[in-house]
Wavefront OBJ file of the C-alpha trace (Angstrom):
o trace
v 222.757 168.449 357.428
v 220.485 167.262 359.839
v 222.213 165.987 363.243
v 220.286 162.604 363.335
v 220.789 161.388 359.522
v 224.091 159.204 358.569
v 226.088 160.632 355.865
v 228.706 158.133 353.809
v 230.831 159.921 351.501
v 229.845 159.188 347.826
v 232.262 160.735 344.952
v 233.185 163.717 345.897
v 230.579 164.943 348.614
v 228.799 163.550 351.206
v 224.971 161.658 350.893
v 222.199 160.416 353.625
v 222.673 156.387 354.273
v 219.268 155.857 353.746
v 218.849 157.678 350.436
v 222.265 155.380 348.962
v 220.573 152.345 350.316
v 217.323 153.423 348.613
v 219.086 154.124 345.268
v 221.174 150.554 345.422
v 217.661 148.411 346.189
v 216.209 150.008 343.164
v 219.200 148.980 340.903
v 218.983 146.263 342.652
v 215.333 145.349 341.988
v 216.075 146.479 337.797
v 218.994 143.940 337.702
v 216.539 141.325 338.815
v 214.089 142.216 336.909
v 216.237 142.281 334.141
v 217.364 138.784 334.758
v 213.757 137.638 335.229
v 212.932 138.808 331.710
v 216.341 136.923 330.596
v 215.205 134.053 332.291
v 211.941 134.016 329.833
v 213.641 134.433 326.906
v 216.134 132.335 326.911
v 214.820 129.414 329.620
v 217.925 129.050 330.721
v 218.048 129.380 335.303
v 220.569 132.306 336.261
v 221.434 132.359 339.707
v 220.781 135.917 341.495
v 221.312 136.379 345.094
v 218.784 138.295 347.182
v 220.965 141.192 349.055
v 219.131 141.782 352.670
v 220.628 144.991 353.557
v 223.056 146.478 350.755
v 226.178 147.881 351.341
v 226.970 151.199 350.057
v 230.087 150.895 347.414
v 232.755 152.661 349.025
v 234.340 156.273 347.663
v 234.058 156.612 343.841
v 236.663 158.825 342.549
v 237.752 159.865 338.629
v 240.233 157.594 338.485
v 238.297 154.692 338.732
v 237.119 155.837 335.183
v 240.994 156.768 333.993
v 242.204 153.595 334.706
v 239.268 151.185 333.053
v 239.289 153.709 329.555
v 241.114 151.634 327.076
v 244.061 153.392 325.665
v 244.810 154.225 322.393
v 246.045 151.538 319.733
v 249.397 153.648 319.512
v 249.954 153.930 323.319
v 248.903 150.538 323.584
v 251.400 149.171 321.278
v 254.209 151.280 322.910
v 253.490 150.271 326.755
v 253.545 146.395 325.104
v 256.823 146.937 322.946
v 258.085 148.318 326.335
v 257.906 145.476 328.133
v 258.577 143.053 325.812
v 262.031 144.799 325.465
v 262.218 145.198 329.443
v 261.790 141.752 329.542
v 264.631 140.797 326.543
v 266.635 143.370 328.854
v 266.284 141.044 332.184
v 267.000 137.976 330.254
v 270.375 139.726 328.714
v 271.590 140.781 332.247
v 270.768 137.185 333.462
v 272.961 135.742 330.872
v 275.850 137.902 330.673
v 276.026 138.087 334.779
v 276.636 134.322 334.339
v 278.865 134.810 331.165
v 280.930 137.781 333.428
v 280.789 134.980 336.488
v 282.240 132.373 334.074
v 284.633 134.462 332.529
v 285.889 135.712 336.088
v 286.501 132.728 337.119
v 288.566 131.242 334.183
v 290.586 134.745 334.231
v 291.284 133.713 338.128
v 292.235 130.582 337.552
v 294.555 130.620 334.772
v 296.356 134.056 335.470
v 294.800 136.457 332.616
v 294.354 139.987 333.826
v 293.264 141.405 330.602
v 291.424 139.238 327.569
v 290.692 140.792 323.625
v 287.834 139.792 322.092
v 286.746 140.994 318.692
v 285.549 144.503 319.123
v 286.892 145.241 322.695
v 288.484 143.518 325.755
v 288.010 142.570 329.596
v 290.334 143.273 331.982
v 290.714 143.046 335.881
v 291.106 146.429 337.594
v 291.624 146.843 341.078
v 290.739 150.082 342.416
v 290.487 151.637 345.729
v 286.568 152.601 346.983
v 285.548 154.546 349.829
v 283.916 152.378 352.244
v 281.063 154.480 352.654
v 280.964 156.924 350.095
v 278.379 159.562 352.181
v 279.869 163.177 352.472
v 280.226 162.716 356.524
v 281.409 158.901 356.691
v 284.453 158.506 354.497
v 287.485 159.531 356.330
v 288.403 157.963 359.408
v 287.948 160.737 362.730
v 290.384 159.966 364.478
v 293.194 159.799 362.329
v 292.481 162.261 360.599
v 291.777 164.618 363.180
v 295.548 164.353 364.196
v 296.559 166.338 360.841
v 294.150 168.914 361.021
v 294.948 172.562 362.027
v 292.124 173.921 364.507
v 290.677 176.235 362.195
v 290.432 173.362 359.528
v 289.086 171.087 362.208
v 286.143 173.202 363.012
v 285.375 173.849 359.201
v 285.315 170.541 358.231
v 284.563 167.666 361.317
v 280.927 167.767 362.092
v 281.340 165.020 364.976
v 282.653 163.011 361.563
v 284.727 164.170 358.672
v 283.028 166.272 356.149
v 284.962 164.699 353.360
v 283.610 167.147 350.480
v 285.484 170.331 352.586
v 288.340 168.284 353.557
v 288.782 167.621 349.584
v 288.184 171.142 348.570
v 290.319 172.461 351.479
v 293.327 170.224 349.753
v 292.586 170.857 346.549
v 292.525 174.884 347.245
v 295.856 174.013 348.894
v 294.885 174.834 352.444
v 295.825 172.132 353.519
v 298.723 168.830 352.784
v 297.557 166.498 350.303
v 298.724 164.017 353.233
v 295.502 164.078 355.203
v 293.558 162.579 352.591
v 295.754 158.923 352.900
v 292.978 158.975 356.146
v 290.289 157.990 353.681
v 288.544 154.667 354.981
v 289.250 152.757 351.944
v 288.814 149.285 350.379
v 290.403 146.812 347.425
v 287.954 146.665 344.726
v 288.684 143.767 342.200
v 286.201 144.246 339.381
v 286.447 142.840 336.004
v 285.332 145.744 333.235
v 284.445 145.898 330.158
v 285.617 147.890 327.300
v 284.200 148.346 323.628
v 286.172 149.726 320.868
l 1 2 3 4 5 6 7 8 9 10 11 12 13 14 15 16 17 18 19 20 21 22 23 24 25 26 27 28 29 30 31 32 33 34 35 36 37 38 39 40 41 42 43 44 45 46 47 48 49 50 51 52 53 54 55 56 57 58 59 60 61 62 63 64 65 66 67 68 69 70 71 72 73 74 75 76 77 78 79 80 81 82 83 84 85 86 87 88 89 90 91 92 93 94 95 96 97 98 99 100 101 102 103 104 105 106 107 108 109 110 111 112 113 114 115 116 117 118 119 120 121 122 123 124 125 126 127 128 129 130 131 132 133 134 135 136 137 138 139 140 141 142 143 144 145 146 147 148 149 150 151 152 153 154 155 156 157 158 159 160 161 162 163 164 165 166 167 168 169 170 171 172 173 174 175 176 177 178 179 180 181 182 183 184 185 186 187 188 189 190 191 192 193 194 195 196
């Protein structure tokens, strides 16, 4: 490569400015030429701008060419059968998130905790959730850290409580079931479905 020549990346390699601007005036010059003759033929005025100084077309790669290939008939009728069923799908969870809403409400109101339906019921459920549920956040430090031995507390608090040894520990009965009523926990009133 010669010091003083500009090189633009083309494809996959490199090419001298003035040899892309050459190439693009000459395909510039057939288009209009082309036109010209279309103009005879058919009398009818096309409009064709005069380009000054063309710019190069920046980076062609191969999937330029993957992406404008048409696909197959077979793939094509998959990719559209997909998303005519993703879109049946988004209009089903829209409606039965308004149903559930609706039904929620009426089970609220006049007392129900559990309703049958033909083929399955709904029922309220409370149940108690983690507030966080990440290994390290679950389990409230300082209470927690009251209960535990030395040996446990250096196994299992990592500046928080490493709830996944803290369970195991308990579970291999290392330790009292008792430390895990430390678990930073929440009432979780959710109405569920079940099919029979």
């Amino acid at each position: 490569m010669d010091d003083n020549d500009e090189y633009i990346k083309v494809g996959y390699g490199l090419q001298r400015k003035s040899e892309v601007f050459d190439e693009m005036k000459k395909a510039l010059s057939r288009l209009q030429s082309k036109v010209a003759t279309l103009e005879n033929q058919n009398s009818m005025p096309v409009l064709v701008t005069a380009v000054q100084s063309p710019k190069p077309v920046p980076e062609f790669t191969e999937k330029v060419s993957r992406v404008c290939k048409a696909p197959s008939k077979s793939a094509q009728r998959m990719v559209d059968a997909h998303l005519r069923d993703y879109e049946e799908l988004k209009e089903l969870e829209k409606r039965m998130a308004v149903r559930k809403e609706r039904i929620v409400e009426y089970m609220q109101d006049h007392g129900f905790t559990t309703i049958k339906g033909q083929g399955g019921y709904v029922e309220f459920k409370d149940s108690e959730r983690a507030r966080v549920t990440s290994r390290y956040t679950k389990y409230d430090y300082t209470s927690t850290v009251q209960d535990l031995p030395l040996w446990a507390e250096r196994q299992c608090v990592k500046k928080v409580i490493d709830g996944e040894v803290l369970e195991d520990l308990v579970k291999r009965k290392r330790l009292p079931r008792r430390v895990l009523r430390h678990m930073d926990t929440r009432i979780h009133t959710a109405l569920y479905t079940r099919c029979q």
